[in-house]
N, C-alpha and C positions, 0 to 999 in steps of 0.2 A: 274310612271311619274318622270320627272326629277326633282331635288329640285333646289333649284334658288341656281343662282351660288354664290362661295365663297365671290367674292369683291361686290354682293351685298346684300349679308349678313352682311359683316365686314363694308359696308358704313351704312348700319341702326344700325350697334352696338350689333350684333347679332351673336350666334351660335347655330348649330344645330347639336345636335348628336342623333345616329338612335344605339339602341343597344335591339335585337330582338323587345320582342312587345312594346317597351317604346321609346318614344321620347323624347328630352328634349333642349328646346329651351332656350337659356341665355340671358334676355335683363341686357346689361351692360348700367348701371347708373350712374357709380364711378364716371363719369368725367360731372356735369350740364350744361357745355358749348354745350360740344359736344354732351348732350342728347337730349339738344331742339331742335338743329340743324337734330339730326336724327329722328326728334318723326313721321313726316310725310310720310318719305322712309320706317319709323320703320311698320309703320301699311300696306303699300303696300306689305312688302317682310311678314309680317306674314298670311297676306291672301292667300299670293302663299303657304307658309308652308304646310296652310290647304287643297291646291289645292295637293298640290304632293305626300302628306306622301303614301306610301303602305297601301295595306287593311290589315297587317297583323299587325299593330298597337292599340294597345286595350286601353295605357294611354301615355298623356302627359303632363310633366312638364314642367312649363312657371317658368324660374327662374329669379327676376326682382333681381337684385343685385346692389343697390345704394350705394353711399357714405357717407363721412361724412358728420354731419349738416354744415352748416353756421356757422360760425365766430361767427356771431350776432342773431343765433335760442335762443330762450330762453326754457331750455329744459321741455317739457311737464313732467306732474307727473305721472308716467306709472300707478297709480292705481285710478287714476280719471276719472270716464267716460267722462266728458265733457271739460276739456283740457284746456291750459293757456296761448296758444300762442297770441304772441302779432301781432296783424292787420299789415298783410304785410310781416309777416316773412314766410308764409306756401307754397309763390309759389319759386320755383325753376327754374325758367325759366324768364326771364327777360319779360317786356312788349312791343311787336312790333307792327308796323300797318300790322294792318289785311289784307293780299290780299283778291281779289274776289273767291269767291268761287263759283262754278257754282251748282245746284242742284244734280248731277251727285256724282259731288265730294265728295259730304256732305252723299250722299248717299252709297257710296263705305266703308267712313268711320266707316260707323253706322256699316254696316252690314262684316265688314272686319273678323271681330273677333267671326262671328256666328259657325263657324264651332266646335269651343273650347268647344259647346255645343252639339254634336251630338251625339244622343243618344247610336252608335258604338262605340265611347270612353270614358274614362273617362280625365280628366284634372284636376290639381290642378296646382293652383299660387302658388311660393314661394318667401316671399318678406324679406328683408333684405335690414337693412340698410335705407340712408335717398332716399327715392325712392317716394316722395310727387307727382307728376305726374302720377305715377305707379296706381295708385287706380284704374283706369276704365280698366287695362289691366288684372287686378285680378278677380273683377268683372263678367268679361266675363268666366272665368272658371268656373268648376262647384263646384270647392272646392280650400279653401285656409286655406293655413301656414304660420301665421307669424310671424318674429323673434322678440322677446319681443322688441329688440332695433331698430324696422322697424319703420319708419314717413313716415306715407302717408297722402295724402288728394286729393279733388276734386277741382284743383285751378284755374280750365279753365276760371272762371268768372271774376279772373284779370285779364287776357288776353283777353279779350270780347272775348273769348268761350262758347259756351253751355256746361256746367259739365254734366259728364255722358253721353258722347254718345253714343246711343246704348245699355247700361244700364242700364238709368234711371228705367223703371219697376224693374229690379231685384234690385238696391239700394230700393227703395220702399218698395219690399218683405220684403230685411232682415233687416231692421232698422224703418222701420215706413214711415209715409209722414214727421210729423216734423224732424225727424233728418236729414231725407232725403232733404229737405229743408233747415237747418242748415247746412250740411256741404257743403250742395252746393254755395251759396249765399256769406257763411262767406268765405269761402277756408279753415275754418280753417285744420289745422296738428291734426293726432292723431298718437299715438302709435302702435307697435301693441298688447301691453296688453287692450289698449282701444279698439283698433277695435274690438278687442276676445269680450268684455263687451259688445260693444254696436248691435254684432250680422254680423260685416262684415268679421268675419276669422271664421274658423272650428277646427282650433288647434293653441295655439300658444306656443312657446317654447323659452329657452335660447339659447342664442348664440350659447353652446356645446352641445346642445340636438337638432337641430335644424334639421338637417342630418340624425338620428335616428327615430322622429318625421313623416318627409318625408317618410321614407323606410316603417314605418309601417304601414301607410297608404295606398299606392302605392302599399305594398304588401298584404293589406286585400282588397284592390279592385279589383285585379288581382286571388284573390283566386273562387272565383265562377264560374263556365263554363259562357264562351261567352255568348253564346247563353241568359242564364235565368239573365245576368247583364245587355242585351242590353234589354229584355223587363223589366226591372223595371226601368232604367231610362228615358224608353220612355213612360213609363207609369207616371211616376211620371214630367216629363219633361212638358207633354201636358194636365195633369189633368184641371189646370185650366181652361185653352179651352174647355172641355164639360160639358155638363149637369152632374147630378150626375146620369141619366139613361145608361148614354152612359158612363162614368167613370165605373161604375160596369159593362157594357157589352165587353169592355175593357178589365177590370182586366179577367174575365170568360174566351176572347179570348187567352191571355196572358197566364193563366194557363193553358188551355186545350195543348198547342202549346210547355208547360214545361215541361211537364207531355208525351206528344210525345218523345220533346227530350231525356229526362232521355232513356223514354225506349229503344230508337234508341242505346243510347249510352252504357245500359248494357248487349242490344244485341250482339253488334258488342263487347264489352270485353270478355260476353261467349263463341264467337268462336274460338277454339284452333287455334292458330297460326299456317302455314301451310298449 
């Protein structure tokens, strides 16, 4: 399929590079002006992403790459879970009147970002930098990296936004209902030594390991055949959706179809070439 062209990439602040089975998407955030202005075209053109990529794509990287803080951030204590900003400094985006939004709309948006979950790929966010907006775009992946000096938060609520759209249940899973309810409400900013603590990153790293971090990951999730990492993510993807009778009938089918594969694939190595 074809992937959305260049200048409407570069108008959401976006790039896309395709290098064999890895994709790797760059939301640029350096500039706050220009990221609020792009946040809306940003979520349209990352849906096509998901619409166009080839099947022959196994992971992709969501690189959210912010700037520096604010002039007037007061900077958090990277080793405190619960954080020290002061009321009003965590959003990054100024306050505008809301246009109308038709149900449709609201509806496009939830589910824009669903594909970053599909059990065919894998995804990881990598966040860096003051990228406080960024949170619900990481979220939506299935794993994230963040750099010890990353600030993010859920700040939609001063902007009469719903925080978390679209993934609110997964904020729920990995932090709880209260925190889940704190950071939404307050907006406040966290680190991402905090996020690592409080359950919302999977790795976090310094600024010079940050790239190394990334590879090893990417590259141990790339290590197991296709085949037996697409049934364990959709195994584990959809568990909470069934019974536990039908989770273990699952897992049974899952194996027996792994246990196919293997053998398919030592067959087809025993045959002499030729």
């Amino acid at each position: 399929m074809l992937q959305p062209a260049a200048a409407d990439l570069a108008a959401a602040g976006l790039t896309l590079t395709i290098e064999g089975s890895r994709a790797t998407v760059t939301v640029d955030r350096q500039d706050r002006g220009a990221a609020c202005a792009r946040a809306v075209p940003a979520v349209g053109v990352l849906a096509d992403i998901g619409r166009c990529l080839p099947g022959s794509i196994r992971l992709v990287l969501l690189r959210i790459i912010g700037g520096l803080p604010p002039f007037d951030h007061v900077r958090v204590d990277p080793t405190a879970a619960g954080g020290r900003d002061r009321p009003g400094m965590a959003g990054d985006c100024p306050a505008s009147p809301a246009s109308p939004a038709s149900p449709g709309f609201v509806g496009d948006r939830q589910c824009a970002l669903d594909w970053l979950s599909r059990p065919d790929l894998f995804s990881i966010a990598v966040v860096s930098g003051w990228a406080v907006g960024a949170l619900r775009l990481a979220l939506a992946c299935d794993l994230r990296v963040f750099c010890a000096d990353a600030y993010l938060a859920m700040d939609g609520i001063r902007h009469g936004r719903v925080p978390a759209l679209g993934v609110s249940d997964t904020l729920v899973d990995l932090v709880g209902y209260g925190r889940a309810l704190d950071l939404c409400v307050t907006g406040r900013a966290v680190s991402g030594t905090q996020a690592y603590m409080l359950g919302l990153a999977d790795r976090v790293a310094a600024p010079v390991d940050l790239a190394d971090a990334v590879e090893d990951l990417a590259a141990a999730l790339l290590a197991p055949p296709r085949g037996l990492a697409v049934e364990v993510k959709a195994l584990l993807l959809h568990s909470r959706e069934r019974s536990r009778p039908d989770q273990r009938r699952a897992e049974r089918d899952a194996q027996l179809r792994a246990e196919r594969d293997a053998q398919l694939r030592t067959s087809a190595e025993a045959v002499p070439p030729g």
